[in-house]
PDB file with SEQRES, HELIX, SHEET and CRYST1 records, atoms N, CA, C and O in Angstrom:
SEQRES   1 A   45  UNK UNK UNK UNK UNK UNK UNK UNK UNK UNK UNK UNK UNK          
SEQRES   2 A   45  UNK UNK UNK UNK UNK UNK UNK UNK UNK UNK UNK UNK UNK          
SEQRES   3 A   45  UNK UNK UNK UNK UNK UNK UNK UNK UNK UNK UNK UNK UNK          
SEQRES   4 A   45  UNK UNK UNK UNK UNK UNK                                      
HELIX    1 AA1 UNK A    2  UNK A   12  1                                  11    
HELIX    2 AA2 UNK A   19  UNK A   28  1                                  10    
HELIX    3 AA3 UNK A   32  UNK A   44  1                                  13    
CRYST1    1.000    1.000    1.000  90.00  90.00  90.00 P 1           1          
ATOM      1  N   UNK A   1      -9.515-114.342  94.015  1.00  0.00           N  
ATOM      2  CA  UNK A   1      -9.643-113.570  92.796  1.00  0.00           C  
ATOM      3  C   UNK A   1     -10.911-112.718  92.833  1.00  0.00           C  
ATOM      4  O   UNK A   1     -10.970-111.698  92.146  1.00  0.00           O  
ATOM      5  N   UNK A   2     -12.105-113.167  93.746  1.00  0.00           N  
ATOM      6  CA  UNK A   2     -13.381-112.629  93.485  1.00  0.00           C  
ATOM      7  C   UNK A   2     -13.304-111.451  94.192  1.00  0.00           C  
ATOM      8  O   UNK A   2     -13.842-110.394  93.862  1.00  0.00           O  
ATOM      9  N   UNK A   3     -12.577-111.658  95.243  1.00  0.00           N  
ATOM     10  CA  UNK A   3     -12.353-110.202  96.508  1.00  0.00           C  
ATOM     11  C   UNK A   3     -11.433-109.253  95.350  1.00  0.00           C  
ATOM     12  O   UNK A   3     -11.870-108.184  94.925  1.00  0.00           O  
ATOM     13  N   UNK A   4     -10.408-109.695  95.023  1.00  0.00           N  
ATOM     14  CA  UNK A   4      -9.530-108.463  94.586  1.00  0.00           C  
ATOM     15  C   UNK A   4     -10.081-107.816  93.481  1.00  0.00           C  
ATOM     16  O   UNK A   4     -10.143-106.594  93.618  1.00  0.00           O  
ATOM     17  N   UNK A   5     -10.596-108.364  92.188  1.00  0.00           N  
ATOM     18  CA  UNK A   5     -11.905-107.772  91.940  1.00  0.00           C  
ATOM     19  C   UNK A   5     -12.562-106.771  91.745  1.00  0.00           C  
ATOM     20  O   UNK A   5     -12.437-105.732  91.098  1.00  0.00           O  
ATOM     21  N   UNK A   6     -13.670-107.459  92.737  1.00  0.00           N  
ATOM     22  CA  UNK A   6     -14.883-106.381  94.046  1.00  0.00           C  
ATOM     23  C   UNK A   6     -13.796-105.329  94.499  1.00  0.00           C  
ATOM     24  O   UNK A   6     -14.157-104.189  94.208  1.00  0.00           O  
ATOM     25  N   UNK A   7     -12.840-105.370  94.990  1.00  0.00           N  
ATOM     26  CA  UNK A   7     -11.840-104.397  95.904  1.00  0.00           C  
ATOM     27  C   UNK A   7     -11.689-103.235  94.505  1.00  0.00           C  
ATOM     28  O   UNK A   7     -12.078-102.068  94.487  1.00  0.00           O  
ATOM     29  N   UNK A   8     -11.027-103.972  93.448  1.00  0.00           N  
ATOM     30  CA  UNK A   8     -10.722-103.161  92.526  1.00  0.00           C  
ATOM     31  C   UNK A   8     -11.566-102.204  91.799  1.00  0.00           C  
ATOM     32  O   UNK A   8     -11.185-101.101  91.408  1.00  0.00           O  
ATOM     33  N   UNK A   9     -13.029-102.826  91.607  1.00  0.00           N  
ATOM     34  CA  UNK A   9     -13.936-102.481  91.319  1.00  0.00           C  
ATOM     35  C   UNK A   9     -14.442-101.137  92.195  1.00  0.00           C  
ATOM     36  O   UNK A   9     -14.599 -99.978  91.810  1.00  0.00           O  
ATOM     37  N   UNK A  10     -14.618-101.686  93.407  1.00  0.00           N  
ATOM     38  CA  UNK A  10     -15.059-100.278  94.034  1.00  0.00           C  
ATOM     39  C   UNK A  10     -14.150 -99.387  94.665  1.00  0.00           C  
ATOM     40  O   UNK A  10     -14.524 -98.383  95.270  1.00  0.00           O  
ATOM     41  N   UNK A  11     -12.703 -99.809  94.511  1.00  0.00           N  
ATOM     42  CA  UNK A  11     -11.676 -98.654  94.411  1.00  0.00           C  
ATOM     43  C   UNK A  11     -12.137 -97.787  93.382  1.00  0.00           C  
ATOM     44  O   UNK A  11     -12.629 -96.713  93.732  1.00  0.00           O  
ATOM     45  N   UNK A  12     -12.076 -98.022  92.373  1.00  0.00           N  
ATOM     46  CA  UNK A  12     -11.680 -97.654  90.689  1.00  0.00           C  
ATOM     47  C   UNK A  12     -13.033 -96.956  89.889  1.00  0.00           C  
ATOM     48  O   UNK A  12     -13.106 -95.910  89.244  1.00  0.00           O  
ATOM     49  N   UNK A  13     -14.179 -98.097  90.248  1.00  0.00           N  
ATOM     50  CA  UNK A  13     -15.246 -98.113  89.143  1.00  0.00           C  
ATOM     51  C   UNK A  13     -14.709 -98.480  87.725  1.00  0.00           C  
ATOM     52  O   UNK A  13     -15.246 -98.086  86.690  1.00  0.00           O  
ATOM     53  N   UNK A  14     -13.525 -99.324  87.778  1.00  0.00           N  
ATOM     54  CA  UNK A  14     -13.631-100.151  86.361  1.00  0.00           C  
ATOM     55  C   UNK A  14     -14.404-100.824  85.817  1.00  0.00           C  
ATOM     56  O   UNK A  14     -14.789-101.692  86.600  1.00  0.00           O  
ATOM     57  N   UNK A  15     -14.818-100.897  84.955  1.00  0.00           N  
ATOM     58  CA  UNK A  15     -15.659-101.556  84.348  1.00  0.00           C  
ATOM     59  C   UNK A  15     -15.367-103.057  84.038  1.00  0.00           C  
ATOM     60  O   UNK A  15     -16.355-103.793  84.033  1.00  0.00           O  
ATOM     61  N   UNK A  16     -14.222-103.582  83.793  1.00  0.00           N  
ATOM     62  CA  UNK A  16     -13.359-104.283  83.088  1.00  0.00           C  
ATOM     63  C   UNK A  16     -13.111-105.696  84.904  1.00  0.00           C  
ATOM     64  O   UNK A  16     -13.094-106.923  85.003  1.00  0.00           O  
ATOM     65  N   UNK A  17     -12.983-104.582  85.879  1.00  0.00           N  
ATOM     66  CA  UNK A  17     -12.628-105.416  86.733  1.00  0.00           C  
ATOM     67  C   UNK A  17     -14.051-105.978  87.559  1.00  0.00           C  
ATOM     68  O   UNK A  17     -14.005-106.738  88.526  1.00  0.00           O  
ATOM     69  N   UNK A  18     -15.499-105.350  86.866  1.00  0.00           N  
ATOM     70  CA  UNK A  18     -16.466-105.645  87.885  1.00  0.00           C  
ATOM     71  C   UNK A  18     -17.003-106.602  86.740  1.00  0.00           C  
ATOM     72  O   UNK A  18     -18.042-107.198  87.024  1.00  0.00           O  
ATOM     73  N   UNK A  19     -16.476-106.831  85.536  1.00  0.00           N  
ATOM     74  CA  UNK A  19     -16.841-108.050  84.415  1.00  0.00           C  
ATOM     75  C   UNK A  19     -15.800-109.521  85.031  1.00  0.00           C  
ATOM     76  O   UNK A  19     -16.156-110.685  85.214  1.00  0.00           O  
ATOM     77  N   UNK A  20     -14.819-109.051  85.172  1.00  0.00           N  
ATOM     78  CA  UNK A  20     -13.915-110.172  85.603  1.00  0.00           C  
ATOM     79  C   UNK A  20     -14.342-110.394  87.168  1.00  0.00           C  
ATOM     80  O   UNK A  20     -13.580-111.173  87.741  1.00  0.00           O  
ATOM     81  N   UNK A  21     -15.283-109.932  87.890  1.00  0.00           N  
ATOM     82  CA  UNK A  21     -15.906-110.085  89.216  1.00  0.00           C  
ATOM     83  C   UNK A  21     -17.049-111.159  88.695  1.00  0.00           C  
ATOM     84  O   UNK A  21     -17.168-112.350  88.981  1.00  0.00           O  
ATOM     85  N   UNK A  22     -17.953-110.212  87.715  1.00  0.00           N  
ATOM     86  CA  UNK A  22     -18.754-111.612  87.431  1.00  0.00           C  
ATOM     87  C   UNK A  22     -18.237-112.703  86.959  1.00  0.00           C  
ATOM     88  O   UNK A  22     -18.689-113.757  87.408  1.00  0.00           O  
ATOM     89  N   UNK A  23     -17.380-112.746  86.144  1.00  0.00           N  
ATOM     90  CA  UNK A  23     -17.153-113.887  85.658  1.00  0.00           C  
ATOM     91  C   UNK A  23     -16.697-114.934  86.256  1.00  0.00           C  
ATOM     92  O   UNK A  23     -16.881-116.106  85.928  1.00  0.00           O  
ATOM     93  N   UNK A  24     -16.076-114.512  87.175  1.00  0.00           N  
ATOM     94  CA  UNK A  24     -15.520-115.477  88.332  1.00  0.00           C  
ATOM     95  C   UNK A  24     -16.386-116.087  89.234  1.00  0.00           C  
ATOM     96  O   UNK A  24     -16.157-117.233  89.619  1.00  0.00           O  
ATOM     97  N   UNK A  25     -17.535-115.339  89.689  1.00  0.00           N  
ATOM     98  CA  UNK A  25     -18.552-115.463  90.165  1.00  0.00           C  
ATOM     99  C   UNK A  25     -19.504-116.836  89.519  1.00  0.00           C  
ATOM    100  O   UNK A  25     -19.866-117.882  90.059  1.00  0.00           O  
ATOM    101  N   UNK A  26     -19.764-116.140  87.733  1.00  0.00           N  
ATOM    102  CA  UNK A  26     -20.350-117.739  86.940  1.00  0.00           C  
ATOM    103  C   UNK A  26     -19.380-118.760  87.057  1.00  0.00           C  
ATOM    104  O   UNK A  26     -19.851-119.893  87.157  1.00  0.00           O  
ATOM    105  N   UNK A  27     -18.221-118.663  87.069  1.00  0.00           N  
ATOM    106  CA  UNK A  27     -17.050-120.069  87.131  1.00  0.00           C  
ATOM    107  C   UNK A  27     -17.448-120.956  88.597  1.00  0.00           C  
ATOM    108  O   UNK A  27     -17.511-122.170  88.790  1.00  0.00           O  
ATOM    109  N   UNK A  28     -17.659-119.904  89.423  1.00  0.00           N  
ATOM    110  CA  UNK A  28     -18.050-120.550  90.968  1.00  0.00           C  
ATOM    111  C   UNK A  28     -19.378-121.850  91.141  1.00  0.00           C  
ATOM    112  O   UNK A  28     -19.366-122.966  91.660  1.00  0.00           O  
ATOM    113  N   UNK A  29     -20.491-121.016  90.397  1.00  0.00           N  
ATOM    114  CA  UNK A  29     -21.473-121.866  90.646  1.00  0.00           C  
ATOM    115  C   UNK A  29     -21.630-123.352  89.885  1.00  0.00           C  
ATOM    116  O   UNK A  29     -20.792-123.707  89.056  1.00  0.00           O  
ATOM    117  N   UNK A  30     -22.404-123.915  90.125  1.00  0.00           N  
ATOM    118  CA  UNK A  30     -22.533-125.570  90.250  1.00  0.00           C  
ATOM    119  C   UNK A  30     -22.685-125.110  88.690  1.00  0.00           C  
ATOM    120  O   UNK A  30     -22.837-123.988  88.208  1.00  0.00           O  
ATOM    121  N   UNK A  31     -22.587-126.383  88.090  1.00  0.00           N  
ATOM    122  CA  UNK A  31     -23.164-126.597  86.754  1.00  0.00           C  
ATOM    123  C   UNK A  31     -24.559-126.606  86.590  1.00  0.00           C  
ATOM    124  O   UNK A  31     -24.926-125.736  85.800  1.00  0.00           O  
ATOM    125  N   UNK A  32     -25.644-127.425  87.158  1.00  0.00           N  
ATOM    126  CA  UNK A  32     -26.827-127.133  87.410  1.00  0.00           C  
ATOM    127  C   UNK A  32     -27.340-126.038  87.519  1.00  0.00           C  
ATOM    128  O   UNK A  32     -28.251-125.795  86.728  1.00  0.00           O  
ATOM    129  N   UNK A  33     -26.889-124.794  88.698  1.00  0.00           N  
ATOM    130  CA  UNK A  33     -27.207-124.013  88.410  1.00  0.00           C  
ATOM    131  C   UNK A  33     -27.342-122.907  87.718  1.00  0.00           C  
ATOM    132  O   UNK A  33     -28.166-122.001  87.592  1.00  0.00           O  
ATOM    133  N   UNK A  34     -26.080-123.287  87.203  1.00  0.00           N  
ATOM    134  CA  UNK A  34     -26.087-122.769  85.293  1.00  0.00           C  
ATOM    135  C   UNK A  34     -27.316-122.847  84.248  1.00  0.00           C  
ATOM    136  O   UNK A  34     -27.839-121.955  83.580  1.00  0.00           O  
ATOM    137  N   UNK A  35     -27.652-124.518  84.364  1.00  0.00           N  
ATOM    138  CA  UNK A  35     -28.189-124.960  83.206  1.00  0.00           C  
ATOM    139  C   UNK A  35     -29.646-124.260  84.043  1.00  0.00           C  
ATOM    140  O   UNK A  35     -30.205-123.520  83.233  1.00  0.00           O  
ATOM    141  N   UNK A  36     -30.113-124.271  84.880  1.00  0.00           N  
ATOM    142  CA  UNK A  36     -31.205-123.534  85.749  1.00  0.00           C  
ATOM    143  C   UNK A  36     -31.619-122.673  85.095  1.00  0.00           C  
ATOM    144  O   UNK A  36     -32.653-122.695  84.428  1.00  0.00           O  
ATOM    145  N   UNK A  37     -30.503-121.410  85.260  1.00  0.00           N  
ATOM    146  CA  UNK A  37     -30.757-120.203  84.561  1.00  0.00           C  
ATOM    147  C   UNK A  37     -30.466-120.053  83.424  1.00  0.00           C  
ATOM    148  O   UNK A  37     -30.657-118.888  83.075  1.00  0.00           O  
ATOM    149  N   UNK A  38     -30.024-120.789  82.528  1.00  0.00           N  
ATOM    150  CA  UNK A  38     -30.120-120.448  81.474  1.00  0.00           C  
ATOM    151  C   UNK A  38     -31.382-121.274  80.589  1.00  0.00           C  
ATOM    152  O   UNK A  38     -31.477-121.233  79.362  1.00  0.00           O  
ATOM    153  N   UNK A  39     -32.245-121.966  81.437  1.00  0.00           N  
ATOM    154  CA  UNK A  39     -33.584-122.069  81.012  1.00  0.00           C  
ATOM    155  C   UNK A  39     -34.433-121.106  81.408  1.00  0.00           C  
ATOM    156  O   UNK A  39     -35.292-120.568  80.710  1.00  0.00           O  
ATOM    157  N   UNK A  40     -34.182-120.894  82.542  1.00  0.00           N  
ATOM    158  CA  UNK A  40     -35.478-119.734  83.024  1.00  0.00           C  
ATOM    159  C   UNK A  40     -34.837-118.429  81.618  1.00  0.00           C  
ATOM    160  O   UNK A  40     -35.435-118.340  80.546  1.00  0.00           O  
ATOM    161  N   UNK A  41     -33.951-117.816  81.849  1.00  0.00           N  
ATOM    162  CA  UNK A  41     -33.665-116.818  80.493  1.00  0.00           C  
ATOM    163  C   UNK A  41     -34.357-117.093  79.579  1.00  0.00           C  
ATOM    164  O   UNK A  41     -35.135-116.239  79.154  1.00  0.00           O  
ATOM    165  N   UNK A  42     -34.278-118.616  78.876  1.00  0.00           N  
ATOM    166  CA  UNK A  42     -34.912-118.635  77.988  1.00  0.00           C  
ATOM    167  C   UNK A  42     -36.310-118.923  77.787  1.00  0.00           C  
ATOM    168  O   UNK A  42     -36.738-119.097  76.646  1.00  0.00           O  
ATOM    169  N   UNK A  43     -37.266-119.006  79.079  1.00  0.00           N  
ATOM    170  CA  UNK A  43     -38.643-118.554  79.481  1.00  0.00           C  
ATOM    171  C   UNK A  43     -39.221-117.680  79.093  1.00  0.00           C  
ATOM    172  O   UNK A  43     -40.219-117.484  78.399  1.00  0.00           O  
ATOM    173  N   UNK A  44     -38.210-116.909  79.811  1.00  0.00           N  
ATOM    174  CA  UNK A  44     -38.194-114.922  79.953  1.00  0.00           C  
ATOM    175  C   UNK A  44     -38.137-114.509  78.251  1.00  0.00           C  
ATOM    176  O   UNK A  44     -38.935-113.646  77.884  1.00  0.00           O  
ATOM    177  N   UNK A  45     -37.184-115.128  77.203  1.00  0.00           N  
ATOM    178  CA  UNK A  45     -37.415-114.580  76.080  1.00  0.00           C  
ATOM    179  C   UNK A  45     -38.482-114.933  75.093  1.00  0.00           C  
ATOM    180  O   UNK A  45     -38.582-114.305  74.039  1.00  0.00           O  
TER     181      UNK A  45                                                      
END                                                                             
């Protein structure tokens, strides 16, 4: 799903398909490294 995407994305420049790139992307990573960054974010604010 993450390739077709990226593929679609830089066929196209959709916008829509390089959101559903990230999102698939956050589904990928560990849970930890979720909770990681979403402390450092809230450092940063």
């Amino acid at each position: 799903m993450r390739s077709f995407s990226w593929n679609c994305f830089a066929m196209t420049g959709n916008i829509d398909a390089y959101l559903l790139y990230k999102d698939t992307e956050a589904l990928s990573e560990a849970p930890d490294q979720i909770l990681q960054r979403e402390k450092e974010e809230e450092v940063e604010a």
